[in-house]
C-alpha positions, 0 to 999 in steps of 0.5 A, spaced: 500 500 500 502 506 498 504 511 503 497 516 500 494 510 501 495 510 508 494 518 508 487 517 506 485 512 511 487 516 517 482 519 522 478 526 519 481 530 524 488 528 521 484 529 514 483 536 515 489 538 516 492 535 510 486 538 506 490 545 509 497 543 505 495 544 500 493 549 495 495 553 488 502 552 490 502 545 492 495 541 487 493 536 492 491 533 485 498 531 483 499 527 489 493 524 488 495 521 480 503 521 481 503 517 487 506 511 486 512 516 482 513 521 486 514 515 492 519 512 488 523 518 487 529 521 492 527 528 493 532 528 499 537 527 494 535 532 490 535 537 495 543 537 495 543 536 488 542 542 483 543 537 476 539 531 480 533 537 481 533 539 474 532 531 472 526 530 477 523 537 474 523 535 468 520 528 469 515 531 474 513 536 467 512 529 463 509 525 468 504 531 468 504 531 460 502 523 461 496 525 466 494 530 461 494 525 454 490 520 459 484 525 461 484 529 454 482 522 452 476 520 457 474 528 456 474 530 464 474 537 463 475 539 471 481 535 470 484 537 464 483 544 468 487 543 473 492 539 470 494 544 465 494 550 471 499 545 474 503 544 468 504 552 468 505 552 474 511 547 475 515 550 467 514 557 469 511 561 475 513 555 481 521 556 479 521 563 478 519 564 485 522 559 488 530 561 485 532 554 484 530 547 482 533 545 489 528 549 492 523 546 488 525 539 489 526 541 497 519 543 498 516 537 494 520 533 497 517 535 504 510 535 501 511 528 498 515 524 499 512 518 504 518 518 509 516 526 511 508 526 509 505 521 514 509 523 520 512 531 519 507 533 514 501 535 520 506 534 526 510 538 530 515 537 535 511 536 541 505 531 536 511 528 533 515 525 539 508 523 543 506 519 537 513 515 537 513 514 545 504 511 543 507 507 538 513 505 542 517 498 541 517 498 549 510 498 549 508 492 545 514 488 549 510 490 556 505 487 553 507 481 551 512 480 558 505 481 561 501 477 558 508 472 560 508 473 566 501 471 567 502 464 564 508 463 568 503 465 574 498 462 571 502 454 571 505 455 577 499 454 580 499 448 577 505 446 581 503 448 588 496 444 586 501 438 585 506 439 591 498 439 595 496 433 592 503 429 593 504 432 601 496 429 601 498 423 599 505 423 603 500 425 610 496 419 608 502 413 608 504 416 613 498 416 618 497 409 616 504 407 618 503 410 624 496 406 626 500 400 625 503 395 632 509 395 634 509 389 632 508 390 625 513 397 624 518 392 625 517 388 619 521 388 612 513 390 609 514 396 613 521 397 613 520 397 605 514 402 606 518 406 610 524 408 605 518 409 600 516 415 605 524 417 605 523 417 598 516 421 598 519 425 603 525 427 599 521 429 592 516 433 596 522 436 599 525 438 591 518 440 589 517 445 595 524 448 592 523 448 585 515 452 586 519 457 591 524 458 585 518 459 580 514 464 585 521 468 585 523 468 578 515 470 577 516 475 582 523 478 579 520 479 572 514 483 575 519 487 578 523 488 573 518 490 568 515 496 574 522 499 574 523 499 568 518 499 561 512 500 565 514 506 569 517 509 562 510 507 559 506 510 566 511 517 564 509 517 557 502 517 558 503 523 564 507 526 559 501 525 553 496 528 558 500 535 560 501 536 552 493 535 551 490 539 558 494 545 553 490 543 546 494 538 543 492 532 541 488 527 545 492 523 550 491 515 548 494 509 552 491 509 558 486 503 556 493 499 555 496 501 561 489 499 565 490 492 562 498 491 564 497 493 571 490 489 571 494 483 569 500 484 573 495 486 579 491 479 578 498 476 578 501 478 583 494 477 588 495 469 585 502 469 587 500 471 594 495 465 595 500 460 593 505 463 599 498 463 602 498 456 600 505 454 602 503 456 609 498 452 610 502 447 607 507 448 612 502 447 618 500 440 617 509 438 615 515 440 616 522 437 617 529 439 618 531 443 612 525 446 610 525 451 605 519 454 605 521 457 612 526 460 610 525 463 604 517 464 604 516 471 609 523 474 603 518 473 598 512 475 601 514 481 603 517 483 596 510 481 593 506 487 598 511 492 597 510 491 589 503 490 590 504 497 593 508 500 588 502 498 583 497 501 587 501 507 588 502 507 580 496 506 578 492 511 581 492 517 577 488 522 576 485 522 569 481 528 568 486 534 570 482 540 575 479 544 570 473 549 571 466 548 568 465 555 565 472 555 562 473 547 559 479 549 555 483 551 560 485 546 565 488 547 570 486 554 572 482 555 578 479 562 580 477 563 588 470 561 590 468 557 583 467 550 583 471 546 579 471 538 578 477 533 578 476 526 576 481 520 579 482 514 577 485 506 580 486 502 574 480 496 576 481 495 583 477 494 589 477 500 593 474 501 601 472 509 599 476 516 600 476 521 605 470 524 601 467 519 596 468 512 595 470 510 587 466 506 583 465 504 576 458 507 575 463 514 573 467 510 568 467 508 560 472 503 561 471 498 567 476 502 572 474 504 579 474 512 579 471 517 583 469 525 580 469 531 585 464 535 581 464 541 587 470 543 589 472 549 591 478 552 593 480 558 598 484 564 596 492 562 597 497 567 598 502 568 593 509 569 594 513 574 591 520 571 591 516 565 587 514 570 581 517 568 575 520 575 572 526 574 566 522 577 559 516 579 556 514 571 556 513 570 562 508 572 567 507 572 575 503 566 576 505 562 582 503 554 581 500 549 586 498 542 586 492 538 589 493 532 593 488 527 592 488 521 598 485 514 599 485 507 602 486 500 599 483 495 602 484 487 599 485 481 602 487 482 609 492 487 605 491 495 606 494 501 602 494 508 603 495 512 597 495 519 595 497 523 588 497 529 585 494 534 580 498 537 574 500 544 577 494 549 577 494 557 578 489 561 581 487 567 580 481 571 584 479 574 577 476 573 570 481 579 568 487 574 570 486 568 566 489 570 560 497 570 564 494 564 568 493 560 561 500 563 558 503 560 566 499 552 565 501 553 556 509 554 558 508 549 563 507 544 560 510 545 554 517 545 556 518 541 563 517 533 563 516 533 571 509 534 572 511 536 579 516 542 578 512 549 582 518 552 582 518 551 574 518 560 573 524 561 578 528 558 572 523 558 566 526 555 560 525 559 552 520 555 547 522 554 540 519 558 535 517 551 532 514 549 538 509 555 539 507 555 534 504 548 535 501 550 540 498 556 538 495 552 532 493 547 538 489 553 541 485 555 534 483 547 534 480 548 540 476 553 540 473 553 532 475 545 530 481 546 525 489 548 526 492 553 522 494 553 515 501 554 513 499 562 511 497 563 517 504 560 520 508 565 516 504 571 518 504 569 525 512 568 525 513 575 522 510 578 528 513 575 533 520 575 530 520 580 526 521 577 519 519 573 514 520 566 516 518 561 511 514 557 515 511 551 510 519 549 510 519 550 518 513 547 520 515 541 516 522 540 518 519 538 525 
């Protein structure tokens, strides 16, 4: 299938802004006829090469002259048209403007050639890096690793089934020898019946290490997949969300997160009723180096503390604070008006909050979540010292965070776990909200932590390209499409004061 191919089966919203690209200067009916050539062809190169520049335009001239022949033949009048104002565009008016068949051969390079088009034609900075981390090699590897770990989970119940069964069987020949006379204990029967039992005795012994050596392995591989790609794919997902709270794209990934640390919970409660099981076991038989004394409270312990850090990590808050008069502007919160936040712990069982006890009546997909739709928040003194001051950019908002808590209760084990929102401003007046934006937009835009109030103190410069971005972000929020390349440019002569070849810039990210 072909890279246009593809183009054409993305979502609408994606649709509307390669509709925008192109134009006069940039006939979108050329893409459409020539895709198969124009994919074929190495415009990258031509680029940094005046002679190879100059071939592609000729042979893009005679690829035209050959779409033209063909319409002529079928009579379609409108394709004749526009066909033939292409054709002069590219022989005449296009080169004269552009100075240089290398420039041409740039500019259609980034329009249509299928390395750049899907992913740089529409995208900035910011969209383009988030869709590689959604897209992530890492997080098809979590999943698979997930769903291994569960089947190894899954199978040592098997084990510890089978080691119930042989320590039953081991209890039974051993309280019948036991019933026996005195007599009868001294025959070569029973003497025989006896190393049979040593025997028994010593294959449960094996069997007793090689589940604990199994629920250990389990164990380990969940905490190395927590430390390292879970927590990575966690971080992505918050940092997906900062991007969308200021009107980037819309933050996916969390479904597939609930579903890993769902498994991973599931996985490590079953590991928990097999140490559990162990020890039942370990009630009715022990003998002089028994493993399950020894190394069963290490492993039970380590299973409460990942349980914790899975609870701990799971519990998000999945919709930032944002007040219901202003829907488009997150995260800033005027004194005495209500403003709603929505927490979420990805399908556990919880007891309640301090305020209200979460449920899945609030949520679409089966997470356990609680809404507080009437918070309101009292007036906060700022402090001076705080105040970002360092240029025009910046403004004099002091930021904050909300501190959610609750408790966890399962199967005899409790948690206390507590999150935060993303950094909030308050004001105390409408007339502040335009400063307070500015602060949440600079903010999430430049820093990764989602924790840094102390972010203005030492605030980092943005980069043309990455404001521009979002000021396209903010126009598709409030009238449903971003800017277009004209409007790009014009924009970027004001803020810098010259012209600014932004359909070049804008796709360069």
């Amino acid at each position: 299938m072909s890279q246009w191919s593809q183009v054409q089966q993305l979502e609408i919203k994606f649709l509307e802004q390669v509709d925008q690209f192109y134009d006069d200067n940039f006939p979108m009916e050329i893409r459409h006829l020539l895709a198969q050539w124009i994919e074929s062809q190495d415009w990258e190169a031509a680029a940094n090469n005046e002679a190879m520049a100059m071939i592609l335009l000729q042979n893009l001239i005679i690829q035209v002259d050959d779409q033209l022949d063909r319409v002529s033949q079928e009579k379609n009048l409108l394709l004749i048209h526009n066909l033939k104002r292409v054709r002069k565009l590219l022989q005449v008016e296009f080169p004269l403007c552009a100075g240089t068949c290398s420039t041409l051969s740039i500019t259609y390079y980034y329009y249509y050639s299928p390395t750049n088009y899907l992913f740089n034609v529409f995208q900035g900075p910011l969209e383009k890096s988030l869709q590689n981390s959604v897209v992530s090699e890492r997080q098809r590897n979590v999943e698979h690793k997930v769903s291994a770990i569960k089947n190894s989970a899954q199978m040592t119940d098997q084990d510890v089934k089978y080691l119930e069964d042989l320590q039953e069987e081991f209890d039974f020949r051993y309280k019948t020898i036991q019933s026996l006379e005195q007599n009868d204990k001294n025959s070569a029967l029973i003497k025989q019946e006896m190393l049979a039992l040593q025997a028994m005795l010593n294959t449960l012994d094996y069997k007793r290490k090689e589940v604990l050596s199994k629920i250990g392995r389990v164990i380990h591989e969940i905490d190395m997949l927590m430390s390292n790609m879970l927590t990575e794919e966690l971080l992505d997902w918050k940092r997906r969300q900062q991007i969308a709270c200021i009107g980037g794209p819309l933050h996916g990934g969390l479904d597939q997160l609930q579903n890993c640390f769902t498994l991973l919970a599931e996985s490590l409660f079953q590991v928990r009723r097999q140490l559990e099981k162990l020890d039942e076991l370990l009630t009715r038989l022990t003998y002089d180096g028994d493993p399950i004394p020894v190394q069963r409270p290490q492993l039970l312990e380590k299973v409460n503390f990942l349980l914790y850090n899975l609870f701990r990590n799971s519990f998000v808050v999945e919709r930032q604070p944002c007040m219901p008069t202003h829907p488009q502007r997150p995260m800033v919160l005027k004194t005495l008006i209500q403003f709603t936040v929505k927490l979420s712990n990805r399908r556990f069982v919880l007891c309640g909050t301090h305020v209200k006890a979460m449920n899945m009546d609030e949520s679409a997909n089966g997470s356990l979540s609680v809404e507080f739709r009437h918070l309101q928040p009292k007036e906060m003194k700022t402090s001076a010292g705080s105040k970002g001051n360092e240029g025009p950019h910046m403004v004099t908002e002091e930021l904050h965070s909300i501190s959610f808590e609750t408790q966890v209760c399962l199967y005899g084990l409790t948690i206390n776990l507590e999150t935060s929102s993303l950094p909030v401003v308050m004001i105390s007046n409408v007339s502040q909200l335009p400063n307070a934006w500015a602060s949440i937009i600079w903010y999430n835009l430049s820093t990764n932590d989602p924790q840094n109030l102390s972010f203005f103190n030492n605030p980092p410069a943005a980069t043309l390209s990455q404001l521009l971005e979002v000021l396209s972000w903010q126009f598709s929020s409030y009238v449903g499409r971003g800017l277009n390349s004209e409007q790009l440019n014009m924009l970027a002569e004001k803020l810098t004061g010259k012209r600014v070849e932004i359909y070049r810039l804008y796709l360069l990210w």
